[in-house]
C-alpha positions in Angstrom: -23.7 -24.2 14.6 -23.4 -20.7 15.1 -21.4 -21.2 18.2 -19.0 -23.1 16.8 -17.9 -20.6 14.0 -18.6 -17.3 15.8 -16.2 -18.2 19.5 -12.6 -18.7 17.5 -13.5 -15.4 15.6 -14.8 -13.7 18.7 -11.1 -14.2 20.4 -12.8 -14.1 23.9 -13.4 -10.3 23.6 -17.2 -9.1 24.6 -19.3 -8.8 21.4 -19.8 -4.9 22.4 -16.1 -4.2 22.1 -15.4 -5.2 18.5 -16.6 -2.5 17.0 -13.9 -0.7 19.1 -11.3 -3.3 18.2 -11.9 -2.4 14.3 -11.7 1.1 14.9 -8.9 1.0 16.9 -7.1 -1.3 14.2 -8.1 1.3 11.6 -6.6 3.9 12.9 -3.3 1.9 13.9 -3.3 0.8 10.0 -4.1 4.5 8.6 -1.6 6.0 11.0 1.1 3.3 10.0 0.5 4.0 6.5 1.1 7.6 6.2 4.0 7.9 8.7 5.6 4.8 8.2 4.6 3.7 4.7 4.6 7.5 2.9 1.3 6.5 1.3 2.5 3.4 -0.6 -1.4 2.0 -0.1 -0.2 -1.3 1.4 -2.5 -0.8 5.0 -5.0 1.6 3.2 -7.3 -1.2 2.0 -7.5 -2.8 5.5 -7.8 0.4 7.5 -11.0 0.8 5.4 -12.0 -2.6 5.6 -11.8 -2.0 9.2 -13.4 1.3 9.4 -16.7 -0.4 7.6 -16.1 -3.7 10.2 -16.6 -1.3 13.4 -19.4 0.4 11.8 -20.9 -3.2 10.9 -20.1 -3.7 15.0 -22.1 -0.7 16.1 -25.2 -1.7 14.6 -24.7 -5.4 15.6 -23.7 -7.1 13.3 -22.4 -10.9 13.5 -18.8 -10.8 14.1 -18.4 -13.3 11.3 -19.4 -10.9 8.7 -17.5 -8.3 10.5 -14.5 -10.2 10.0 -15.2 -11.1 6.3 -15.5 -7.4 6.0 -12.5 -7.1 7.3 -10.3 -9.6 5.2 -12.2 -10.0 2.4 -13.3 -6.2 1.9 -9.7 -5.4 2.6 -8.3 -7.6 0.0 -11.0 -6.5 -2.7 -9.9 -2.7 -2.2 -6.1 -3.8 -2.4 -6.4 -5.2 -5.9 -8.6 -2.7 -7.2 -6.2 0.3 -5.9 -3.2 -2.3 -6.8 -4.6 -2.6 -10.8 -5.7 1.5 -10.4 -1.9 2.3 -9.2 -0.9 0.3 -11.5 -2.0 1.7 -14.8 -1.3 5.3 -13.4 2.2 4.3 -12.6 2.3 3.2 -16.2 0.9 6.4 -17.4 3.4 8.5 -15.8 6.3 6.9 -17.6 8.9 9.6 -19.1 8.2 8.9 -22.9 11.5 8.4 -25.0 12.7 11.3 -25.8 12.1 13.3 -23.2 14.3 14.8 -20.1 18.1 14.3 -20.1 18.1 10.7 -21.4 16.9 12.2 -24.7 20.5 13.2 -25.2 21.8 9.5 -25.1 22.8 8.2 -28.8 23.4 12.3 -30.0 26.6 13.4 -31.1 28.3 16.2 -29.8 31.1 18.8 -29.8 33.7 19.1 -27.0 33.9 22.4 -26.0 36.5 22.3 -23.3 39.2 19.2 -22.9 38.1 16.3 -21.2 40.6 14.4 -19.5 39.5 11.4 -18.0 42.1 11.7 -14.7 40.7 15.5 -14.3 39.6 15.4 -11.0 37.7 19.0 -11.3 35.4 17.7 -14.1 36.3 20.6 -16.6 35.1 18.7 -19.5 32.2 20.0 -21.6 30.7 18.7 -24.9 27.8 21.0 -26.7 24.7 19.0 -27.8 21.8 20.9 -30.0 23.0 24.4 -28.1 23.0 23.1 -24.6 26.5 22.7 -23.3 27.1 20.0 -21.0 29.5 18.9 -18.4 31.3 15.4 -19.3 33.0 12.9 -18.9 35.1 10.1 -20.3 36.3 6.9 -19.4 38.5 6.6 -22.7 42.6 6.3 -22.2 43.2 9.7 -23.4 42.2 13.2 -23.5 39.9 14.4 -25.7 40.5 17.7 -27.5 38.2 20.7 -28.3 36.3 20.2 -31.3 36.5 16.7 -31.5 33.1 15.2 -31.7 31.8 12.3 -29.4 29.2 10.1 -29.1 26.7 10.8 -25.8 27.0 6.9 -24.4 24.8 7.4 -21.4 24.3 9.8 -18.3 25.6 9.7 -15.2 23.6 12.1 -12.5 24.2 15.7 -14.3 26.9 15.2 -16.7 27.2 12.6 -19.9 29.4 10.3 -20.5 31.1 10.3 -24.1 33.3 8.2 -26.1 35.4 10.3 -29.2 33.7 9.1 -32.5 37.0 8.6 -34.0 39.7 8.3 -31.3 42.4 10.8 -31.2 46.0 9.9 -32.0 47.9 10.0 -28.8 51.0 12.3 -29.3 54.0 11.0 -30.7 57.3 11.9 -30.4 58.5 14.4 -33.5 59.9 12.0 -35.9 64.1 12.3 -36.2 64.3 12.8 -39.6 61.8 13.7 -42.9 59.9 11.6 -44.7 61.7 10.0 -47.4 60.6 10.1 -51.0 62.1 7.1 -52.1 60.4 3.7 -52.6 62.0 0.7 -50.8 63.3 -1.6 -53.0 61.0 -3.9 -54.0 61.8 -8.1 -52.5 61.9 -11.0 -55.4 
């Protein structure tokens, strides 16, 4: 019975050079890992699982438990770094609040013009005393002093609507106000 499990795992290589073979495959996974991978523990697991195989294979150990060390043992340590990874990754979260997304929601005050065709990116707003370059995508340009609303950020700069939009200028009226009341329709 033995036989009949142990050849298909033994792929016709001599008993005395699996523990080479799982070495070998351990260092192939751990090299992959940090050169190709940049850590992201996907091959970790299994280089470890085959680490402990070829150890298993010095000291003679059946070749089917070497291979259940292999794939079983290499699956164990995946979920348990997966769920580990996981709850630090969830740690490490940037709380609300904090870094330049803080700012999003905050009014401001335009401290140069903003022009939303100026292709130099001139604009700046100031936000609890940090001044800030900005931007619009609003028709028309917004003046200094005017506040705005922070509506989101876009690399370094913030991207701001005017909290009550500006009156576009007019063309001077031709003649004054009148005073009279129109005459009223029956």
């Amino acid at each position: 019975m033995d036989f009949v499990i142990a050849a298909p795992l033994e792929l016709g290589i001599d008993l005395n050079v699996w523990p080479w073979v799982w070495l070998s495959i351990g260092i192939f996974f751990a090299l992959i890992e940090l050169t190709l991978l940049a850590g992201s523990f996907v091959l970790l697991p299994f280089a470890i699982s085959a680490f402990i195989a070829a150890l298993l294979g010095f000291y003679d150990v059946p070749i089917e438990i070497q291979w259940g060390v292999f794939i079983f043992g290499g699956g164990a340590i995946w979920i348990l770094l997966y769920k580990r990874l996981m709850k630090f990754a969830g740690d490490n979260e940037t709380a609300p609040g904090v870094g330049a997304n803080r700012l999003v929601g905050l009014t401001a005050i335009v401290t140069a013009e903003i022009d939303p065709d100026d292709t130099e990116r001139r604009g700046r707003v100031k936000i609890e005393s940090e001044v800030w370059n900005a931007l619009t995508h609003h028709e028309h340009t917004i003046p200094v002093g005017a506040k705005v609303h922070i509506d989101e950020m876009v690399g370094t700069r913030v991207m701001v609507t005017p909290v009550s939009a500006p009156i576009p200028p007019t063309s001077p009226p031709l003649s004054p106000p009148s005073n009279h009341q129109p005459p009223e329709a029956s």
